[in-house]
C-alpha positions in Angstrom: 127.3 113.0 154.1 128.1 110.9 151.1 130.5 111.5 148.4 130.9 110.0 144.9 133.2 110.1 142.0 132.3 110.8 138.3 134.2 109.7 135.2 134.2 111.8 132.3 135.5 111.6 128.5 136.0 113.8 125.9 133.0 114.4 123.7 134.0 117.7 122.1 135.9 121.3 122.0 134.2 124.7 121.3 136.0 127.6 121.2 137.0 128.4 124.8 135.9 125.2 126.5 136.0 121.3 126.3 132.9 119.4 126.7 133.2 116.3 128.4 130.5 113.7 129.1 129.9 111.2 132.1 130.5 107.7 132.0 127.9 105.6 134.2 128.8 102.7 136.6 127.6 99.9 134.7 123.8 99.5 135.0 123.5 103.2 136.9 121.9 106.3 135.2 124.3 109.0 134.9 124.5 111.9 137.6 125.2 114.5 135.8 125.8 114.2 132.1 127.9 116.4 130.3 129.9 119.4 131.4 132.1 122.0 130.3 135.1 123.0 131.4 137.4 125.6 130.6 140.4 125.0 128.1 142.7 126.9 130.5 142.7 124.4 132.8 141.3 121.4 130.8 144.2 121.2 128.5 144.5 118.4 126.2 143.1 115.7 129.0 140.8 113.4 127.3 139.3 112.0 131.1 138.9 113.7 134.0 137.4 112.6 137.3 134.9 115.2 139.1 134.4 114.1 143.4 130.3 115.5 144.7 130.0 115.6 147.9 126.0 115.6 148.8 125.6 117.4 152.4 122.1 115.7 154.2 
């Protein structure tokens, strides 16, 4: 089981959600790319961290 953490910044609000995309390690692909998240709980953060877990 390995376990990573993922950077995101604002990119842009819609009407009930922000949209935040990933920012690679440098010289890495990005894992997931953008993501929404609701404003409820995103609030006015402008990075958030996600943690994946990946079960083998």
């Amino acid at each position: 089981m390995s376990s990573v953490v993922v950077n995101f910044e604002f990119e842009k609000e819609t009407k009930n959600s922000v949209r935040y995309k990933e920012v690679p390690e440098e010289g890495k692909a990005p894992i997931v790319g953008s993501i929404y998240v609701q404003k409820w709980f995103a609030g006015s953060s402008k990075n958030i961290a996600i943690s994946i877990e990946k079960k083998d």
